[in-house]
N, C-alpha and C positions, 0 to 999 in steps of 0.2 A: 442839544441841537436836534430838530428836526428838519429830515432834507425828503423829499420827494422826488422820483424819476418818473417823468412824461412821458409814454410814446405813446407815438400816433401811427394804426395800421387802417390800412386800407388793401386787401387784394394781395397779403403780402405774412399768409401767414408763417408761413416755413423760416422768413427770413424774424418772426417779432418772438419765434420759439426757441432760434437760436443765440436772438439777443436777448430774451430772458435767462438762455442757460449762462451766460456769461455773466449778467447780471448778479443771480445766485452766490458766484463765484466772489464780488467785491469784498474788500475787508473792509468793515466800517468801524471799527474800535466800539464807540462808548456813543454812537451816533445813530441816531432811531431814522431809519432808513422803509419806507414805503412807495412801491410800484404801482403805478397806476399807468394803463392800457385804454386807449381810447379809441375803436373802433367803426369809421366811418364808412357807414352800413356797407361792409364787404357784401360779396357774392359768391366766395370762394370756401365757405364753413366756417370762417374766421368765426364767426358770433356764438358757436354751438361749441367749438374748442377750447377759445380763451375765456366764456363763462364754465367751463367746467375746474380752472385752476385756481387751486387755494389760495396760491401766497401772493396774489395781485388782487388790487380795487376795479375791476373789471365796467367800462361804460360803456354802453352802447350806445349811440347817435342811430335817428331815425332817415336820418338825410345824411350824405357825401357833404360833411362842409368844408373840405378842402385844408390844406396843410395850416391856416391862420385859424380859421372857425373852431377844425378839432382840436388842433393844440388847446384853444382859448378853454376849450372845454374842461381840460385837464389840469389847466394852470389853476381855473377857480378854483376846480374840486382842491384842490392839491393848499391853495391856500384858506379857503372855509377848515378846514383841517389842521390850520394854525402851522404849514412847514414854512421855516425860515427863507429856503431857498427850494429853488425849483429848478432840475436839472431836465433838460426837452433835448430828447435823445432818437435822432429818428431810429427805426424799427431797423433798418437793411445795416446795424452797427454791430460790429463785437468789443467789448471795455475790458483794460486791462484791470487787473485784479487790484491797483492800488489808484482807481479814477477816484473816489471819492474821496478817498482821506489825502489826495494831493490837493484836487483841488479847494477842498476849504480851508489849506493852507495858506491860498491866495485871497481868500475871504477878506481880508483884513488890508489888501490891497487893491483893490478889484471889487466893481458890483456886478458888471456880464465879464463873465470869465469863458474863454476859448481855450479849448486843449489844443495838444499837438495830435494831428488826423493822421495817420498812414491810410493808403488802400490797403484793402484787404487782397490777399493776395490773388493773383487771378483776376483782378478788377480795373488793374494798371492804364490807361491811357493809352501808353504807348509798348506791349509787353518784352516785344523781341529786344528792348533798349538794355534789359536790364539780366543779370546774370542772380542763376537761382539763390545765390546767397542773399543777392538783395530786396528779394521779393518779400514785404509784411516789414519792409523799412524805407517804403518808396511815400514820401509824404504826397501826400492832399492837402492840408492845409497845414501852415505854421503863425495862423492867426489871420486876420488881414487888412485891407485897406478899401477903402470906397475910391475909386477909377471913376472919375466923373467924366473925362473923355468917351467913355463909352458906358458911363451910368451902367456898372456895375460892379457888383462887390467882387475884389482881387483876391485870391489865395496866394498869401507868400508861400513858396518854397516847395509850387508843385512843381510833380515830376522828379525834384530828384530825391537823391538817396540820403537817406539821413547820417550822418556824420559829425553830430555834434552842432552844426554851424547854427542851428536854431534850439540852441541849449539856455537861453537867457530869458527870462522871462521880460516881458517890456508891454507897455503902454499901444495900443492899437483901435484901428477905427472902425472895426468892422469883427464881427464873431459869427461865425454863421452858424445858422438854423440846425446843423447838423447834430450838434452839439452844442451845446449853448446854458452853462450854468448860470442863473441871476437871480441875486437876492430878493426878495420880499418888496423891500421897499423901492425898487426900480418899477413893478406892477402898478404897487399902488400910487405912485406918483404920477406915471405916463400912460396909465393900461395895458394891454395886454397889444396881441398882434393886429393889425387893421386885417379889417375881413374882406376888403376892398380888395386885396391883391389875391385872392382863393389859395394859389400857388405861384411860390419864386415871389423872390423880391422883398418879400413882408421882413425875414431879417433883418435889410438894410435898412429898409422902412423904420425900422424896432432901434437899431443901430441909434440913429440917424437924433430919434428922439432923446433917447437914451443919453448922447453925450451933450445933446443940448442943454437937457436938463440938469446936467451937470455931472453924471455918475461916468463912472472910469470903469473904461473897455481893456481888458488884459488878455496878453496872451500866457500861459501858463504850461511851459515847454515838460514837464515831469507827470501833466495829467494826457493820458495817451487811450487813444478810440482808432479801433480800425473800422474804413467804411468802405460798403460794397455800394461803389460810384452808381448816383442813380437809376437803382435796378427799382426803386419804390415806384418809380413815375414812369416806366417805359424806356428807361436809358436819354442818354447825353444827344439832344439830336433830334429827338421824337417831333411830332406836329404837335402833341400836344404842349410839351416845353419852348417848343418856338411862337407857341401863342402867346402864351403864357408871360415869359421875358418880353414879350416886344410889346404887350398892350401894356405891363404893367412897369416896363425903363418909361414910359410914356409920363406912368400916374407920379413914380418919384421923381422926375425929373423935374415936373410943370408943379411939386411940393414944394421941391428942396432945392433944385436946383440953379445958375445964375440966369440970366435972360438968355445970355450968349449961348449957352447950353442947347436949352429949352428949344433953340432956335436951329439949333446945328441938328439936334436930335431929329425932330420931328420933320426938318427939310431930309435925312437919310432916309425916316420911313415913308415919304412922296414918294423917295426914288424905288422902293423895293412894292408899291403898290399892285404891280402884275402879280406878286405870289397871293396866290388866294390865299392861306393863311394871316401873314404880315396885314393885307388887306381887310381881313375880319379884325382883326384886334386892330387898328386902327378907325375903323367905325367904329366899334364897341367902345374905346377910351373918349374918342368925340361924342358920342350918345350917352357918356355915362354908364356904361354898362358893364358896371365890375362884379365883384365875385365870382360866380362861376360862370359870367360873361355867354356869350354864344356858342362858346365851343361844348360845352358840355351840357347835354341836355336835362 
């Protein structure tokens, strides 16, 4: 079996050196295991760094295409290269040393497979909540669900401490971006991520297709990732993540979603139109104006 690991850095080298050290560390038994790095044209040394390292396929992109374009980048190479599956791991992650040989355990159950996330420590939400034992056992995600009340993708089982309670592996609607294992033949049936959505969203986008198409979304509680919560994009909050989500709950919703939806949605973004933000991505998704839309020049 041939597997390949995706990341995609932008501006984020410290954080795609210390996910590669962790990387190194995986046990793959008797599984031909290749790293591929896709860098969207940083500004930080990233490109003079990660082309000096041996043991990765190093791309460099001449444009910022955003978390769906670069990914896309990485997925072809990765399958022109003939890997079965294709693990898309963002850069701000550290992987315990048995992610790979767990999850293609599930292989045989599962075509997008989702690990179990922790934060990484010090990255917590909410940090005073929690007592030092249980810090680097505080989940992020334990697989999730598509929330069409509020068009967007749920993480089970954030925030608290892990305890067993998310020890089953089960059937699920939603595997986010962060981490996100999926076979070969899930690409070539549906394509890769829409480039429409630059950043946030495309996941579900991906999700959304994916189970339509018939392929089964799992969660896979024994493969485990810790992730340092949106430190890739400016943190949880930023202007530019509030662009971002609110033009592009716009574009899935008015896909995928019912009338009723479509209709509740887009009457809450009227009401938020004073924020100059919310207000640009709301022109943007009425003009058509996706990818990297207005905010980003």
């Amino acid at each position: 079996m041939k597997l390949a690991i995706v990341i995609l850095n932008f501006n984020g080298l410290d954080d795609t050196l210390a996910c590669l050290d962790s990387i190194r560390k995986l046990k793959n038994d008797d599984i031909f295991l290749e790293t591929i790095v896709v860098d969207n044209f940083s500004s930080d040394g990233s490109q003079e760094a990660l082309s000096k390292i041996e043991d990765i396929n190093f791309i460099q992109n001449q444009d910022n295409l955003g978390y769906a374009g670069g990914n896309n980048v990485g997925i072809k190479y990765a399958l022109k290269r003939r890997a079965d599956a294709v693990l898309i791991l963002n850069n701000d992650t550290i992987v315990d040393q048995k992610l790979i040989l767990n999850l293609v355990t599930s292989l045989d159950r599962g075509d997008v497979i989702s690990p179990k996330i922790f934060f990484a420590k010090g990255f917590e939400f909410h940090k005073l909540r929690y007592s030092p034992k249980d810090l680097g056992k505080v989940i992020w995600s334990a697989g999730g669900e598509i929330d069409w009340s509020n068009v967007l993708g749920k993480h089970l089982g954030v925030d608290e401490v892990d305890r067993g309670q998310f020890g089953v592996r089960k059937q699920i609607t939603f595997a986010t971006g962060a981490c996100m294992f999926v076979k070969r033949e899930v690409f070539e049936k549906i394509g890769y991520f829409d480039e429409k959505y630059f950043l946030y969203l495309e996941d579900m986008d991906f999700c959304m297709r994916a189970k339509k198409a018939g392929f089964r979304i799992i969660f896979e509680p024994s493969a485990v990732v810790w992730h340092k919560n949106a430190s890739s994009s400016g943190g949880s909050g930023s202007a530019l993540q509030d662009y971002f989500i609110s033009r592009n709950r716009l574009l899935i919703a008015f896909k995928f979603a019912s009338i009723r939806t479509k209709f509740a949605l887009f009457r809450h973004v009227l009401g938020q139109i004073k924020n100059p933000i919310k207000r640009k991505a709301l022109v943007d998704f009425l003009t058509f104006n996706f990818g990297k839309g207005s905010y980003i020049k």
